[in-house]
N, CA, C and O of each residue as an XYZ file, in Angstrom:
456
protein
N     -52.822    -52.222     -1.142
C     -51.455    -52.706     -1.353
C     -50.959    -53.265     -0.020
O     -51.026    -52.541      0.973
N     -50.457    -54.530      0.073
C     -50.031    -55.156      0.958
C     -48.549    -54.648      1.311
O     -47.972    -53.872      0.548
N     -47.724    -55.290      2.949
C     -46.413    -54.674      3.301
C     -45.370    -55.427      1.934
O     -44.496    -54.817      1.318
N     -45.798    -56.973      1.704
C     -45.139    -57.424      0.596
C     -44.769    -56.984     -0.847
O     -43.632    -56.955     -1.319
N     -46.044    -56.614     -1.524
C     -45.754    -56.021     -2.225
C     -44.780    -54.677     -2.470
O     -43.909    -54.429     -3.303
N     -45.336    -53.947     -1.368
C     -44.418    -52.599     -1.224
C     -43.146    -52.950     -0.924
O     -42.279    -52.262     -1.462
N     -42.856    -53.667     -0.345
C     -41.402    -54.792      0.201
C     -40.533    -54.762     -1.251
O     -39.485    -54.199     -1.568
N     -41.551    -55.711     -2.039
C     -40.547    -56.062     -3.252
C     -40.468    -54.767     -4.400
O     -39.527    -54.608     -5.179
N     -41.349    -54.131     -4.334
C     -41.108    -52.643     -5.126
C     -39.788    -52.498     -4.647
O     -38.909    -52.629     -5.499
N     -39.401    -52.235     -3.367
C     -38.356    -51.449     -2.956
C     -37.150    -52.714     -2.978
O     -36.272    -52.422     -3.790
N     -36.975    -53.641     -2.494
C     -36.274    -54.424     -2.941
C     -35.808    -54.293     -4.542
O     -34.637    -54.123     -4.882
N     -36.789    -54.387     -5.339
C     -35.536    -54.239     -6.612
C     -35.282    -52.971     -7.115
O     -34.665    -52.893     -8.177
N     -35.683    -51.856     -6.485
C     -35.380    -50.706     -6.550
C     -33.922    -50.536     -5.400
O     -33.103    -49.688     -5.754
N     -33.675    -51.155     -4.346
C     -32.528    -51.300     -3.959
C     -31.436    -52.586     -5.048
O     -30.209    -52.537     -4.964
N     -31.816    -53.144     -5.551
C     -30.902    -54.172     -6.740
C     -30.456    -53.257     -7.337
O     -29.237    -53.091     -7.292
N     -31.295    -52.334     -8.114
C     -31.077    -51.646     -9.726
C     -29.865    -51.050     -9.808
O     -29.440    -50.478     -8.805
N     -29.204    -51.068    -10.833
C     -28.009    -50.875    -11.172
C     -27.896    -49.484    -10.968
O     -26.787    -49.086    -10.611
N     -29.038    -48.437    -11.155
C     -29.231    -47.161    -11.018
C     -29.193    -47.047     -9.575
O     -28.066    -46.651     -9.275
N     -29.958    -47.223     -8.473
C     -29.448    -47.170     -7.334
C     -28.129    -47.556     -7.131
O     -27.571    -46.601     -6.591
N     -27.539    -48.248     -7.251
C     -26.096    -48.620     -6.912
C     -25.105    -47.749     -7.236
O     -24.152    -47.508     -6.495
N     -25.261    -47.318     -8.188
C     -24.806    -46.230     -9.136
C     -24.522    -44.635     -8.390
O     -23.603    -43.864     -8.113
N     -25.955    -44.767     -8.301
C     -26.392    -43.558     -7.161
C     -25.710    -43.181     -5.766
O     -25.315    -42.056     -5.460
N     -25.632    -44.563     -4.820
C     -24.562    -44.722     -3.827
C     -23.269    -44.691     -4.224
O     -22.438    -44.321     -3.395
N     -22.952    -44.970     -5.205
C     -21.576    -44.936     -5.810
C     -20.891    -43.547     -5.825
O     -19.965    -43.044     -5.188
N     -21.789    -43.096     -6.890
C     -21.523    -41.772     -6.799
C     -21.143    -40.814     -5.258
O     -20.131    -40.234     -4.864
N     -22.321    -40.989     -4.775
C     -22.458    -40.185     -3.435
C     -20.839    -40.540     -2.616
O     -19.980    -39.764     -2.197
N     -20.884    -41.525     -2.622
C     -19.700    -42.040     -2.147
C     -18.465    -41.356     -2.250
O     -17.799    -40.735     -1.423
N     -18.277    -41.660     -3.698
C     -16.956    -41.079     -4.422
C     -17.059    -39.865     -4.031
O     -15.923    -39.392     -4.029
N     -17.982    -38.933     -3.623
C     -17.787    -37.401     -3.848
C     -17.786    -37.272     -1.617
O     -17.117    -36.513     -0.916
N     -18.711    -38.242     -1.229
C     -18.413    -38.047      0.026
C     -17.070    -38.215      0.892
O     -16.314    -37.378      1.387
N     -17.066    -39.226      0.886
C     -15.720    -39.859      1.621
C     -14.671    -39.314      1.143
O     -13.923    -39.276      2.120
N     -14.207    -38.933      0.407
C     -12.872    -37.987      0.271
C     -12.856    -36.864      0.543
O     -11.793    -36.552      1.079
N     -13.627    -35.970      0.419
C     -14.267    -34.995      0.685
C     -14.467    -34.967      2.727
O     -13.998    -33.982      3.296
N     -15.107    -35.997      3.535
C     -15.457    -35.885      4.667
C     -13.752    -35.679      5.149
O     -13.227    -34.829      5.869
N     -13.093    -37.038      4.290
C     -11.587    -37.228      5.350
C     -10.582    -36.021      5.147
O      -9.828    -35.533      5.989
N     -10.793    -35.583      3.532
C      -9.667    -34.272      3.903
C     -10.258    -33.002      4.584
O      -9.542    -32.020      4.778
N     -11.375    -33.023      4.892
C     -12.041    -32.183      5.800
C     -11.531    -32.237      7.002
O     -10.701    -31.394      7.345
N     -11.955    -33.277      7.881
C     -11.460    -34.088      8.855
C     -10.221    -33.807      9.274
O      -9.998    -33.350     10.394
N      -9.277    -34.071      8.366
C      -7.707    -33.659      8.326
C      -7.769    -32.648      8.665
O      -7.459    -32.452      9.840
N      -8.176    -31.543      7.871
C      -7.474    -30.494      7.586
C      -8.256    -29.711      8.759
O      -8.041    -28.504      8.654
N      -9.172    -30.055      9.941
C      -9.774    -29.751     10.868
C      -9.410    -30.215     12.195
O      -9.804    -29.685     13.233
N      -8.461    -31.463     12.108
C      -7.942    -31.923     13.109
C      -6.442    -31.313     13.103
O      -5.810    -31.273     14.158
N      -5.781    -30.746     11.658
C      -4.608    -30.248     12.000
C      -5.033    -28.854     12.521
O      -4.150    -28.104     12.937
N      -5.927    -28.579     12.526
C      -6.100    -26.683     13.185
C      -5.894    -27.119     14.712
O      -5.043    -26.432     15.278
N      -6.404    -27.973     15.394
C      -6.690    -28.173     16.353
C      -5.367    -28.770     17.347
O      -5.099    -28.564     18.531
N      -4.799    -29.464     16.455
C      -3.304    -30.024     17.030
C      -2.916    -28.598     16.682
O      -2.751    -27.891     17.677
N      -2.727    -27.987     15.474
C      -1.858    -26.537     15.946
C      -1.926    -25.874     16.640
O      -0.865    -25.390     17.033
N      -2.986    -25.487     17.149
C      -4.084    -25.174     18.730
C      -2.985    -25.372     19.563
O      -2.034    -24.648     19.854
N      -3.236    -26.249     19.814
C      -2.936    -27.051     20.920
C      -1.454    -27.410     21.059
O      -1.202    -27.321     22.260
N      -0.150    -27.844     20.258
C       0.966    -28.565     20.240
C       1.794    -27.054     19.228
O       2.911    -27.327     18.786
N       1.232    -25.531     18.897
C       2.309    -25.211     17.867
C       1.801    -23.504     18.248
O       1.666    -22.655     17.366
N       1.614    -23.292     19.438
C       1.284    -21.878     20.200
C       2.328    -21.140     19.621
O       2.259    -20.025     19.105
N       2.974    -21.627     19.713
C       4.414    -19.843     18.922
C       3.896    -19.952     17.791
O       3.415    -18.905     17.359
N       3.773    -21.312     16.805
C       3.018    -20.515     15.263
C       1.918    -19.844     15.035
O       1.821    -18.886     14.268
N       1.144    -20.272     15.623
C      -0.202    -19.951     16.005
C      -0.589    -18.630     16.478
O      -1.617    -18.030     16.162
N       0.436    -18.185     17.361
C       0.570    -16.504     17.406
C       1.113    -15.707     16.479
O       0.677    -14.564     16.343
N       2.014    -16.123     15.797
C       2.582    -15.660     15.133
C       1.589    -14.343     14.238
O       0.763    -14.738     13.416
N       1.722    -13.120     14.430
C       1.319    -12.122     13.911
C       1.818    -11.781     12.514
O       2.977    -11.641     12.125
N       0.359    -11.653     11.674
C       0.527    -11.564     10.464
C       0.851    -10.070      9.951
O       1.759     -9.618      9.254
N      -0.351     -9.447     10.631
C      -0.448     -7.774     10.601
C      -1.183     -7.403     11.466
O      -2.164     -8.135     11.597
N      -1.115     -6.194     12.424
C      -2.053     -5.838     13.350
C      -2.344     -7.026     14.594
O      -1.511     -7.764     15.119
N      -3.472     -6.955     14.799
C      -3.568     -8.062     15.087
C      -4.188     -9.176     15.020
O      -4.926     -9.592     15.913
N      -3.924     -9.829     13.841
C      -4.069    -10.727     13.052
C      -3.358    -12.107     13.299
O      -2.637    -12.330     12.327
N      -3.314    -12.704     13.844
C      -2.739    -14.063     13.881
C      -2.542    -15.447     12.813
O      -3.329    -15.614     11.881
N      -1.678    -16.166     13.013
C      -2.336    -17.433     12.120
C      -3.328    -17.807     12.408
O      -4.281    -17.959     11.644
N      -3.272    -18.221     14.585
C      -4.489    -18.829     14.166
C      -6.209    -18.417     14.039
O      -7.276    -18.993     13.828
N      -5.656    -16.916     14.340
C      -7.522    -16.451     12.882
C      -7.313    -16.531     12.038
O      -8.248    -17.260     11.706
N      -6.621    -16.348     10.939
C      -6.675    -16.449      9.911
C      -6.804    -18.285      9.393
O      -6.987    -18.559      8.207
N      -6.708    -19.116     10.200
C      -6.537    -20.468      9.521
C      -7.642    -20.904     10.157
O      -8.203    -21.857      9.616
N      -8.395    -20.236     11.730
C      -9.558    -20.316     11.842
C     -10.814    -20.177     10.749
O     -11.689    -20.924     10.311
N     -10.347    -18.623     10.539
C     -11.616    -18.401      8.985
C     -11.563    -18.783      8.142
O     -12.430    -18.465      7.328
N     -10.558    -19.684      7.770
C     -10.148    -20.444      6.397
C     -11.047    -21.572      6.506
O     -11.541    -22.109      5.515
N     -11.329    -22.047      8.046
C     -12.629    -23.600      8.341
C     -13.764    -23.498      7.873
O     -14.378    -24.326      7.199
N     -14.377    -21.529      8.531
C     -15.365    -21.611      8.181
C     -15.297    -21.252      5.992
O     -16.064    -21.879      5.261
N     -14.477    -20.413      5.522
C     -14.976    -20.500      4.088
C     -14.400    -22.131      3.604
O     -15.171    -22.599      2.766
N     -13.604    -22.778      3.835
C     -13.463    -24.365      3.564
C     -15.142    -25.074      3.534
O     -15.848    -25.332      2.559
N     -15.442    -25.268      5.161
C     -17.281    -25.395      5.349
C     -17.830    -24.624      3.913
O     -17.642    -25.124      2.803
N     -18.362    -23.648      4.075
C     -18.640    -22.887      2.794
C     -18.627    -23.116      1.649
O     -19.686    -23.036      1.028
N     -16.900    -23.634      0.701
C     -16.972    -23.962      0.256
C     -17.531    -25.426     -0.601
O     -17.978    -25.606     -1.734
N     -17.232    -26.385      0.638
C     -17.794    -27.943      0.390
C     -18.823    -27.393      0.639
O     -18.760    -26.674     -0.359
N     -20.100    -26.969      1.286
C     -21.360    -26.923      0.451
C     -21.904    -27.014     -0.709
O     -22.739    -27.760     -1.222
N     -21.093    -25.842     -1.147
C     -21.131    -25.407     -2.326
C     -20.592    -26.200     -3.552
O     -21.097    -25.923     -4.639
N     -19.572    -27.205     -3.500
C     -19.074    -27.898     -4.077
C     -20.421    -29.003     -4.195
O     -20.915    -29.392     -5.253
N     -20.863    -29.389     -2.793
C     -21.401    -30.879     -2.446
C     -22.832    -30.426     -3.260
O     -23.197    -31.322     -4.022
N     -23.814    -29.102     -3.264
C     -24.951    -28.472     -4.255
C     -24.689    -28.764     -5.378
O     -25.609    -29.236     -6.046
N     -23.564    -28.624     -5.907
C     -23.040    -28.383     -7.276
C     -23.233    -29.901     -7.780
O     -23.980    -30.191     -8.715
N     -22.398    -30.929     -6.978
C     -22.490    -31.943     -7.445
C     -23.520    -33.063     -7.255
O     -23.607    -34.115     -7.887
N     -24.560    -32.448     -5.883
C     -25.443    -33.267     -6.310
C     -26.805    -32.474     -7.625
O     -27.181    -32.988     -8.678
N     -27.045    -31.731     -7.290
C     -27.764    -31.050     -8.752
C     -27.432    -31.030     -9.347
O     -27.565    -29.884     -9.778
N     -26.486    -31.996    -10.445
C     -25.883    -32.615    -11.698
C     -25.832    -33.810    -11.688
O     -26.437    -34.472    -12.531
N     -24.958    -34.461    -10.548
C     -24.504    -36.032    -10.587
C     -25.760    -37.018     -9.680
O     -26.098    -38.139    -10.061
N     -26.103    -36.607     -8.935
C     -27.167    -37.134     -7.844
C     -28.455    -37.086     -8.298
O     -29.063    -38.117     -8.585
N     -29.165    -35.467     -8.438
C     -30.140    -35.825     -8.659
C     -31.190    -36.248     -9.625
O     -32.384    -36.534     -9.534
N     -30.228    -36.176    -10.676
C     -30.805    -36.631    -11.739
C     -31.344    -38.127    -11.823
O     -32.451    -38.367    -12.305
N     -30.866    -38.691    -11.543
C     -30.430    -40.323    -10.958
C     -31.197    -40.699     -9.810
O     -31.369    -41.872     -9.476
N     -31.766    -39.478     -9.065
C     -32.536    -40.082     -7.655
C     -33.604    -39.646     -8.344
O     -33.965    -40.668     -8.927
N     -34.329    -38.800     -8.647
C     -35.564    -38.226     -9.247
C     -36.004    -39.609    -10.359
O     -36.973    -40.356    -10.229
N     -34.871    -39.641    -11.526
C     -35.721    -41.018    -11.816
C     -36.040    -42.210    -11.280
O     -37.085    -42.775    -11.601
N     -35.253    -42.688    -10.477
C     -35.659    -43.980    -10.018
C     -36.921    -43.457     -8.995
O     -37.812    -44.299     -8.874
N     -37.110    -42.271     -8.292
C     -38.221    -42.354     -7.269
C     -39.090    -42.170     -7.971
O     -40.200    -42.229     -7.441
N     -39.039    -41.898     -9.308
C     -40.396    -41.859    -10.268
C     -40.446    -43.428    -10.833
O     -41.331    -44.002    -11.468
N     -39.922    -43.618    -10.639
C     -39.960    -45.097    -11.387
C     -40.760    -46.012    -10.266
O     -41.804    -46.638    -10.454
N     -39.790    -45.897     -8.737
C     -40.474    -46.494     -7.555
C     -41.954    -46.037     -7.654
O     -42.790    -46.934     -7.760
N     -42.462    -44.488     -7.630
C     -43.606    -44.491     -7.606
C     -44.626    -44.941     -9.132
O     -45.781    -45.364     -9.185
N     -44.134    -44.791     -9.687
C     -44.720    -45.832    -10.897
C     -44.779    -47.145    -10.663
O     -45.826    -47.572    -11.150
N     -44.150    -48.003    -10.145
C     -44.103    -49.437     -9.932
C     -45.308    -49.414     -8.693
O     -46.195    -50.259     -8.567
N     -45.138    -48.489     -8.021
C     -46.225    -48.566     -6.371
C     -47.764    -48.289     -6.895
O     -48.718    -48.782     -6.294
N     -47.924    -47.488     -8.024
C     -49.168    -47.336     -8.256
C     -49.534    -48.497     -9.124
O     -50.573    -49.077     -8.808
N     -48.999    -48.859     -9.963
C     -49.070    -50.273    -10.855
C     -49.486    -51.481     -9.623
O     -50.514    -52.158     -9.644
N     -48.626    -51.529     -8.787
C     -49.270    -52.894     -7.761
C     -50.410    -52.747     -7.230
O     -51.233    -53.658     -7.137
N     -50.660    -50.977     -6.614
C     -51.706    -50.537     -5.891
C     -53.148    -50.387     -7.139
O     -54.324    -50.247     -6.803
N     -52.760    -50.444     -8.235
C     -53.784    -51.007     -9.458
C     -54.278    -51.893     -9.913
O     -55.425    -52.097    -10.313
N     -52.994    -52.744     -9.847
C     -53.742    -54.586     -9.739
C     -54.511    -55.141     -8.879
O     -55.018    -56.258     -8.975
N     -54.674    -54.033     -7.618
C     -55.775    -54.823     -6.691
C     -57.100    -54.397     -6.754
O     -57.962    -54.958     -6.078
């Protein structure tokens, strides 16, 4: 099998409406997901930094806001894992598994004609 051939396998395997689809998806579930992350990680940090009396502010013992809105990052993290598993082992991979079976079906078909 030549670089060409393998070239155009993947070429219309990047066209297919199923790949596109595929990025689509990923998309929709990434990018909203990264920026209210983002947010909600850059406001810990300005509170840090610009809101020290709230931030001390004692809940019980000694407990603060800002541990408590600290450990809220890491189960937030935690949670979007868990969200991002969820949705690609339903929405993703179903959709990537066929087309890379399909790519490798098309690769052995060219690598057969020779």
């Amino acid at each position: 099998m030549n670089e060409e051939d393998t070239a155009a396998v993947y070429q219309r395997a990047y066209d297919s409406e199923e790949f596109h689809e595929l990025r689509s998806r990923l998309a929709r579930f990434v990018i909203p997901v990264s920026v209210a992350f983002l947010t909600w990680y850059l406001a810990y940090v300005l509170l840090a930094t610009y809101a020290h009396d709230f931030m001390s502010t004692k809940l019980w013992g000694n407990i603060n806001v800002a541990l408590v809105i600290g450990l809220a990052q890491f189960v937030t993290t935690f949670g979007i894992t868990w969200a991002y598993v969820r949705f690609a082992n339903t929405k993703v991979d179903p959709i990537a598994t066929d087309l890379r079976e399909h790519i490798e079906g098309e690769l052995k078909d060219v690598e057969g004609d020779k």
